[in-house]
DRENGU-273376 format. One record per atom (N, C-alpha, C): x, z, y; residue in three letters. Coordinates in steps of 0.001 Angstrom, whole numbers, plus 524288, in hexadecimal, padded with zeros to 5 digits. Each point is the difference from the previous one (the first is absolute). Layout:
BEGIN
XZYAla
...
***
This chain:
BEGIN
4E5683F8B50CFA2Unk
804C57FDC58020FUnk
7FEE97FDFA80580Unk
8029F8006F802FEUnk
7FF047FEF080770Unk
8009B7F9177FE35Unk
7FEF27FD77805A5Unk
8004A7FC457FFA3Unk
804477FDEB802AEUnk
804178029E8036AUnk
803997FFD98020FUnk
805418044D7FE7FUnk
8036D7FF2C7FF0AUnk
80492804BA80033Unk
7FFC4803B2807AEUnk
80127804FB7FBBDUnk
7FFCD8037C8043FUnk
807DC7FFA5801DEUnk
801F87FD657FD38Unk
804BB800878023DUnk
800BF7FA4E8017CUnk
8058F7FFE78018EUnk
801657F89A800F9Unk
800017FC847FB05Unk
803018022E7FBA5Unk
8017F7FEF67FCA6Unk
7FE9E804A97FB1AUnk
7FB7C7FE407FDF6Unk
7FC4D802C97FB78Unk
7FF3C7FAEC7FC9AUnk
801618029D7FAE9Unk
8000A7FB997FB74Unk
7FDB88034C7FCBCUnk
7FD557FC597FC47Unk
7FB30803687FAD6Unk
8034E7FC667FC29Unk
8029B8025F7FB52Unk
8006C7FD857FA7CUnk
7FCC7800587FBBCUnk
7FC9C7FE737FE6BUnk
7FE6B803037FC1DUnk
7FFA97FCEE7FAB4Unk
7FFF7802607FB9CUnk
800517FB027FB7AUnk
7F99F7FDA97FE2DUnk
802077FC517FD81Unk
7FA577FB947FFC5Unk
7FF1F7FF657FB0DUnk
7FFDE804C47FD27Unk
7FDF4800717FA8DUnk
7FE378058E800B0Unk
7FD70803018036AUnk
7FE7E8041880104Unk
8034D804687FCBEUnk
804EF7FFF97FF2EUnk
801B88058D7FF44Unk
80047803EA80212Unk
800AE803537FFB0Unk
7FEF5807058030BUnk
804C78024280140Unk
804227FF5F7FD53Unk
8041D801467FF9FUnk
8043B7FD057FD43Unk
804478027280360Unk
8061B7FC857FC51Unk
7FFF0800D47FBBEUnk
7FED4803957FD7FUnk
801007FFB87F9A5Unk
7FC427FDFF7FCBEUnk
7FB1A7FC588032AUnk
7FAF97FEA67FBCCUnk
803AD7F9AD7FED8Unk
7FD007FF697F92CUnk
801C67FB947FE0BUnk
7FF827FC428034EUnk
801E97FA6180049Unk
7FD8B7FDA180372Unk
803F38001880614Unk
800D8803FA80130Unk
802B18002E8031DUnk
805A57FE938008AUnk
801CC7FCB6804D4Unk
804D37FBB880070Unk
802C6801E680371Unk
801F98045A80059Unk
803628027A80327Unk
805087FC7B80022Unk
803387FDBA7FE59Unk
8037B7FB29801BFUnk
7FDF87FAE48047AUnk
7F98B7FF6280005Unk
7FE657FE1C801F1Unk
7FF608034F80550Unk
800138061A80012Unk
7FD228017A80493Unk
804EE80122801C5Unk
804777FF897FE15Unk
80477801628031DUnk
801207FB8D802F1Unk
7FF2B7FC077FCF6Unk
802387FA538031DUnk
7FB5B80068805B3Unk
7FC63800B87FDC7Unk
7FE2B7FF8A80756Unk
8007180388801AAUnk
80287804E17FF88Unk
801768038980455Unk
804357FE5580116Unk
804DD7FC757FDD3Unk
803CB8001180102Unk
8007F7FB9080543Unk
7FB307FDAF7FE12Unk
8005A7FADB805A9Unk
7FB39802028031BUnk
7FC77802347FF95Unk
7FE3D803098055FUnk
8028A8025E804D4Unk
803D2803B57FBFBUnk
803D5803E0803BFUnk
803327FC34802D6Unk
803BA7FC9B7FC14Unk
803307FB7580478Unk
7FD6A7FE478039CUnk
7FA507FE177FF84Unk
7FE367FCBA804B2Unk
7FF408058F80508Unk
7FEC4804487FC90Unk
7FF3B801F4804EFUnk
80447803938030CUnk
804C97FF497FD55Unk
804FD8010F800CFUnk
801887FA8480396Unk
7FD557FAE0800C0Unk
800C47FBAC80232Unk
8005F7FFC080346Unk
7FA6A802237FFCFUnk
7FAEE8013C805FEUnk
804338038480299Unk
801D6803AF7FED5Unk
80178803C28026BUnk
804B47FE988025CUnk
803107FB6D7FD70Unk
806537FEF680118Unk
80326804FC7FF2AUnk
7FED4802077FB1DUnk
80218804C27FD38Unk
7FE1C803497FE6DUnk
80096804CC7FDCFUnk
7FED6802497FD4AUnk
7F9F8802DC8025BUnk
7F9B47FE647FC98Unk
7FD738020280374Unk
7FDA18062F7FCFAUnk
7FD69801668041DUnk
80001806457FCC5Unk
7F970800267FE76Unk
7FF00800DB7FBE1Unk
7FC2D8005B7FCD3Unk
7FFCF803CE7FF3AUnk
7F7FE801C27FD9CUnk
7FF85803387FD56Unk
7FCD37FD067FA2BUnk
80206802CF7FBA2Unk
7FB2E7FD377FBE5Unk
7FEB2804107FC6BUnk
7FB107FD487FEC0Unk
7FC1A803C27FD45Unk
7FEB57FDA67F9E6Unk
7FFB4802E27FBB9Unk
800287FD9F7FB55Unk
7FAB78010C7FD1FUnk
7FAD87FE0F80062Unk
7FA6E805367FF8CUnk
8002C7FD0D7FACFUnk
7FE1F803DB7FC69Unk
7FF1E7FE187F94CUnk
7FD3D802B980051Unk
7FBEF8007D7FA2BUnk
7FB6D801F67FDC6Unk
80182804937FD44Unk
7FC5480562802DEUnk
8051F8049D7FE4CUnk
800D78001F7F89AUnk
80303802F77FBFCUnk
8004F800157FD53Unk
7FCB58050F7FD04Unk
7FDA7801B5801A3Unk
7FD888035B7FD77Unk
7FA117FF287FE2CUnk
7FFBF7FC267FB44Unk
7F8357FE32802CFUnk
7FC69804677FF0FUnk
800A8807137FFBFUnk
7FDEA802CC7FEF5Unk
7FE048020E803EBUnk
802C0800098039CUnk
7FE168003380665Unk
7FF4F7FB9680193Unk
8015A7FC067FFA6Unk
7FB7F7FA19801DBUnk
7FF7E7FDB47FC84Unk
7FBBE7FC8C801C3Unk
7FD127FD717FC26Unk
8030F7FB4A7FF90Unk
7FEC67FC967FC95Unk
8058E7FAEA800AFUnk
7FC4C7FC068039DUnk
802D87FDBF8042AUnk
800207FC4280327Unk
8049A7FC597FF78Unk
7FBB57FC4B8040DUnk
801627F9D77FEC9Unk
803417FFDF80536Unk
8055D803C6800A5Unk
802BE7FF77804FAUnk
803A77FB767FF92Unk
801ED7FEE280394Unk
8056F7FB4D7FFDCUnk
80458804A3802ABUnk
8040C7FF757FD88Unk
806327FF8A8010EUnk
7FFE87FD6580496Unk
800F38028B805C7Unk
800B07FF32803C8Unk
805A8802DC8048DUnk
803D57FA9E80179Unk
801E18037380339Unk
8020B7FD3080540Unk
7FF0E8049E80359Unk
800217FDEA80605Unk
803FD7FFC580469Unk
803517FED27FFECUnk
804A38009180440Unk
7FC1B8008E8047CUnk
801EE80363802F2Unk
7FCBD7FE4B807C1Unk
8051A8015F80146Unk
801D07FB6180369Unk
803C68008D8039DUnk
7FE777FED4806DBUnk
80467801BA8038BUnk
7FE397FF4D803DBUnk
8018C7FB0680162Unk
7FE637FDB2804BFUnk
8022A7F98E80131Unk
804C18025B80310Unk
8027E7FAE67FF71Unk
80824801AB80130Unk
7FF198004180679Unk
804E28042E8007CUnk
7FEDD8014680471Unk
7FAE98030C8045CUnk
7FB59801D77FB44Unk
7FD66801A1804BFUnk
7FCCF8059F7FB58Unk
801C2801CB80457Unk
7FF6C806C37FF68Unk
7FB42801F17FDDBUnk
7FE50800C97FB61Unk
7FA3B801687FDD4Unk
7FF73804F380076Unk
7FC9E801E6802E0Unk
7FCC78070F80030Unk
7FBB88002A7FF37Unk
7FE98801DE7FB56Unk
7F9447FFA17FF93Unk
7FDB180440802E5Unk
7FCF27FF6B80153Unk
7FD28805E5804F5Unk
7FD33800EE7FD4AUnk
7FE4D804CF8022CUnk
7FD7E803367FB79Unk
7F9D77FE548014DUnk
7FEB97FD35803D6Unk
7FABF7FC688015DUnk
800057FBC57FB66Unk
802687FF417FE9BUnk
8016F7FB047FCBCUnk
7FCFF803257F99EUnk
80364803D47FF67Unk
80098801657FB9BUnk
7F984801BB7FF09Unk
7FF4A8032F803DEUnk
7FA5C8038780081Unk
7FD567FD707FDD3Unk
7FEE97FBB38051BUnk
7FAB97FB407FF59Unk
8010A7FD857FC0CUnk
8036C7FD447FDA7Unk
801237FCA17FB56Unk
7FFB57F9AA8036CUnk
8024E800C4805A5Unk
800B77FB5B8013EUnk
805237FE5E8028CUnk
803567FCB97FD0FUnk
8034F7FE37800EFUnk
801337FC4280425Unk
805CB801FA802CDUnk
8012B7F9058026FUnk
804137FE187FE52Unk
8011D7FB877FF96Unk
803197FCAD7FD8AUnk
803C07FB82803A6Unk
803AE800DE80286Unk
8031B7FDBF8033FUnk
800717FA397FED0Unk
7FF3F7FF6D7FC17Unk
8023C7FB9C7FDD0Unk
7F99E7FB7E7FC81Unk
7FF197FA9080270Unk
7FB497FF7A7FC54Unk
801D57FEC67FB60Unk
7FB638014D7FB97Unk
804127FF977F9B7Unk
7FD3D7FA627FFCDUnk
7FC857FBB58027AUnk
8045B7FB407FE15Unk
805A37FDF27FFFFUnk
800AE8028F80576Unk
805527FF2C8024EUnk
803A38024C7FC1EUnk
7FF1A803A07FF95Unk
80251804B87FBB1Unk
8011B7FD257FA5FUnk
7FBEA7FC447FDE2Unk
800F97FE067FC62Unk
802AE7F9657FF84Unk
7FF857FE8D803DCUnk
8023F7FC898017AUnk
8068C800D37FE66Unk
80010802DE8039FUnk
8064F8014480127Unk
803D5801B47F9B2Unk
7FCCA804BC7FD0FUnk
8000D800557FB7FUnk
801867FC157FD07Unk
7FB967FBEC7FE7DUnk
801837FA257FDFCUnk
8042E7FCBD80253Unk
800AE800908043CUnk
803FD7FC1580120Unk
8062C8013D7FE49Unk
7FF6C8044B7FEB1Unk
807288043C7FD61Unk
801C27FCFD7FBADUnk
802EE7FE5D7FE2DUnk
801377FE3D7FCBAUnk
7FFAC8029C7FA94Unk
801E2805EE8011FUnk
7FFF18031B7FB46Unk
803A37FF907FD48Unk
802ED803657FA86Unk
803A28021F7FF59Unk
802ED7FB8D7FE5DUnk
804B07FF008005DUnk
804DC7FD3D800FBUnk
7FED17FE687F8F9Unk
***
């Protein structure tokens, strides 16, 4: 895991009873909706409207015949861009595996926390 987000706004969820997937026992999907539901507002906040995301849902594949079973977490990542400013990743970026980040993610998280979140 980097030690910084490669975007402005990169968030990691992951659950804290090591499940692999939405459908393992154990798993609180009412719970994982409620914090997506106030993530997105804050960062619908940040944005002063609607901001444009991408998200990613990684689970532990279902087949354990082709993998072996691992101890993955249920992880998922919105990266959005910061409001108002134009994200192009170059393909220098992509190559090397080094990112820049317009925005510092204390600042980034700062701002995050301060949203009130969903009504």
């Amino acid at each position: 895991m980097p030690s910084a987000p490669t975007w402005p706004y990169e968030l990691l969820v992951a659950t804290a009873g090591g499940q692999g997937s939405l459908t393992d026992d154990g798993m609180d999907r009412n719970g994982l909706a409620s914090i997506l539901i106030d993530v997105l507002a804050r960062l619908d906040q940040v944005a002063e409207g609607v901001m444009p995301y991408m998200l990613w849902i990684h689970q532990r594949p279902s087949s354990s015949e082709v993998f072996a079973p691992q101890p993955l977490h249920l992880h998922i990542s919105p990266y959005l861009r910061s409001p108002g400013t134009p994200r192009y990743v170059a393909s220098a970026e992509l190559g090397g595996g080094i990112h820049f980040d317009p925005v510092e993610p204390a600042a980034a998280a700062r701002t995050l926390r301060e949203q009130p979140g969903p009504p």
